[in-house]
N, C-alpha and C positions, 0 to 999 in steps of 0.2 A: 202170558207175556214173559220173554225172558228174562231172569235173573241177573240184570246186566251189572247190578253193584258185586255179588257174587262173583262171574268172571272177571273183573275187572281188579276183585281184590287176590282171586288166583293169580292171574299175571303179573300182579304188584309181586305176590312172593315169592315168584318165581324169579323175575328182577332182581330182589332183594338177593334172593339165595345164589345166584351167579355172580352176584357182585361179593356175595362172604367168603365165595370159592377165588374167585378170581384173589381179592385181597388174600386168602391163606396160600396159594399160591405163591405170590410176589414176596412174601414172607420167607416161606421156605426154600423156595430158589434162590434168593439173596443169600438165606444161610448157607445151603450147601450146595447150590451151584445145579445146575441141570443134569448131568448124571450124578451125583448123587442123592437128588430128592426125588422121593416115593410119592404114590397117590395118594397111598395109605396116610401118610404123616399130614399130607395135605387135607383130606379129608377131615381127620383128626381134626386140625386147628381151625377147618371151618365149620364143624360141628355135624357131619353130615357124615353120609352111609358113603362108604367108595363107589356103589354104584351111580350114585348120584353125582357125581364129580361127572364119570362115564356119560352120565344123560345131560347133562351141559355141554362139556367138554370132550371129544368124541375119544383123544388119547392125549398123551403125557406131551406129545409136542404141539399140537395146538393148543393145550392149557398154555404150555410154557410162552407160545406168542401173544395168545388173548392177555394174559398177566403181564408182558411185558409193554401192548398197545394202553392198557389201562391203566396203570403205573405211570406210562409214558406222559398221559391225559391230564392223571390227575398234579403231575410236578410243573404240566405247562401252563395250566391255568393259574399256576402263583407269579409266573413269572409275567404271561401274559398284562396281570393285574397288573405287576409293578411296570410295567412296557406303557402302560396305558396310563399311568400318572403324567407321561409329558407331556400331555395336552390337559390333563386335568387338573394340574399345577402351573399357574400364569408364572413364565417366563420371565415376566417383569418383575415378580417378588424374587429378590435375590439373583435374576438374571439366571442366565441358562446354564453358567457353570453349576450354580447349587441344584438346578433341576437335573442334571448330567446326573453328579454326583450321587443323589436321593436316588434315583434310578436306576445307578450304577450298585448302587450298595444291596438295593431292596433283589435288585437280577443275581446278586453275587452269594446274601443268605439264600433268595432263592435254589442256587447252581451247587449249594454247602450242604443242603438240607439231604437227609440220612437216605431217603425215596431217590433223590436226584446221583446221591452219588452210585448208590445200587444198584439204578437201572444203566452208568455207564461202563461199572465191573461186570457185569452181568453183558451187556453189548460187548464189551473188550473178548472178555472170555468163551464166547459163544458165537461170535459173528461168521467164524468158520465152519462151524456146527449148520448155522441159519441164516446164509445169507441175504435173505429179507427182512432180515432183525435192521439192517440201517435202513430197507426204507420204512417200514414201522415206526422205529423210533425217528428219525430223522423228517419223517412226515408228520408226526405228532408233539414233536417236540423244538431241533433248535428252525425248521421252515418257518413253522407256521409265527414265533416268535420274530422271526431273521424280519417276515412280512409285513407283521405288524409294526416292528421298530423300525423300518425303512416306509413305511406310511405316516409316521409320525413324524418322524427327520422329513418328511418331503414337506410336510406341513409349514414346519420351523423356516424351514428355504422359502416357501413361498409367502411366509410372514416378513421377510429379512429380516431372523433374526440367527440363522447360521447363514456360508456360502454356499451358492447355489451351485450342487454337482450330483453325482446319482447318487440317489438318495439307499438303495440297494447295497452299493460298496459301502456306503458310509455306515453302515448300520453294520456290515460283516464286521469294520474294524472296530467300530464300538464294540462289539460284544467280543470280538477279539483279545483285545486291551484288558478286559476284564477277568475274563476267563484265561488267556493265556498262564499267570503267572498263578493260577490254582493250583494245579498239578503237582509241582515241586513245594508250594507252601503247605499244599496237602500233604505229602509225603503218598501221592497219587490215593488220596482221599483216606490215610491210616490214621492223619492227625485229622482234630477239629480245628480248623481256623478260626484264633481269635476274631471279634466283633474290631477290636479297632485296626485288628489287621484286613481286613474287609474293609472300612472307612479308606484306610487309604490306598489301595489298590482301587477303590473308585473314585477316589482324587486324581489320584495319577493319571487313571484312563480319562476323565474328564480334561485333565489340563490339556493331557497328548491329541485330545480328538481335536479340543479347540484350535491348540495349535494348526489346526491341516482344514477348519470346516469353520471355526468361529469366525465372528466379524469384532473388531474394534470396541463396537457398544456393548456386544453380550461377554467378557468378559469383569 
């Protein structure tokens, strides 16, 4: 009979070891940018022989995509999280602006966070390099978010407790709102944004969405 815990815990770390590569990767690239990080240094920080990068990763720019799809993955499932509190948080407690706002803030340290700002220096810098770096990232990261926060606004509509319009735009400009005035508070991501300057850049976007999408009772 075959040794199926055996194979099963080879595969586990093989898994494991492309996910150490892939993170030493994302690591090093963020530092020095795609021409100038080595395999060698990659290797290095994921603890492994360079050949071994080679037998995952077949050469230095498919590393640099796979690290950039996974990177991508892992900063959308914080935001996704916080996307997913509008339904998991009743409406009725504090009405839909403080739901906005909660939402708006948790998407905002999300979009702050050190992974989130790297992988869009790293897109900025490189997309001429790769130009299937936007759909990589933009499939993994603001879509699949755009899709799930225009499911939940559709929800809120058909609860009446926003008005009823596509639920699609309305979620572009939410996340619009939010993310728009980063950039420059960021000093294109060189400063860290204070927390209550986060709070209220998710007030704002909250009051302005209401303005265009709330009803009477949810403010």
């Amino acid at each position: 009979m075959a040794d199926v815990s055996g194979a099963s815990g080879a595969t586990r770390g093989r898994i494991d070891k492309r996910q150490a590569i892939l993170d030493a990767a994302f690591r090093v690239f963020a530092r020095e940018g795609f021409a100038k990080a080595c395999v060698q240094a990659i290797a290095t920080e994921a603890g492994v022989a360079k050949p071994t990068v080679y037998n995952h990763l077949t050469d230095k720019a498919t590393l640099f995509r796979h690290a950039m799809a996974a990177a991508t993955e892992a900063a959308t499932a914080e935001s996704l999280a916080a996307v997913e509190r509008l339904l998991d948080r009743d409406p009725a407690d504090g009405g839909v602006r403080a739901v906005l706002e909660d939402v708006g803030h948790r998407m905002l340290v999300c979009y702050c966070a050190e992974d989130s700002r790297a992988v869009r220096r790293l897109l900025y810098a490189e997309v001429g390099r790769f130009p299937d770096l936007l759909d990589i990232v933009l499939g993994r990261g603001p879509s699949r978010v755009g899709e799930i926060l225009a499911d939940r606004l559709a929800r809120l509509m058909l609860a009446g407790r926003l008005r009823t319009a596509d639920p699609a735009a309305a979620g572009e400009q939410f996340v619009a709102l939010l993310t728009g005035p980063m950039e420059a508070r960021s000093r294109f991501g060189t400063r860290q944004v204070p927390d209550d300057e986060l709070r209220a850049v998710a007030a704002a976007a909250a009051e302005t969405f209401l303005r265009a999408y709330g009803l009477a009772a949810t403010d």
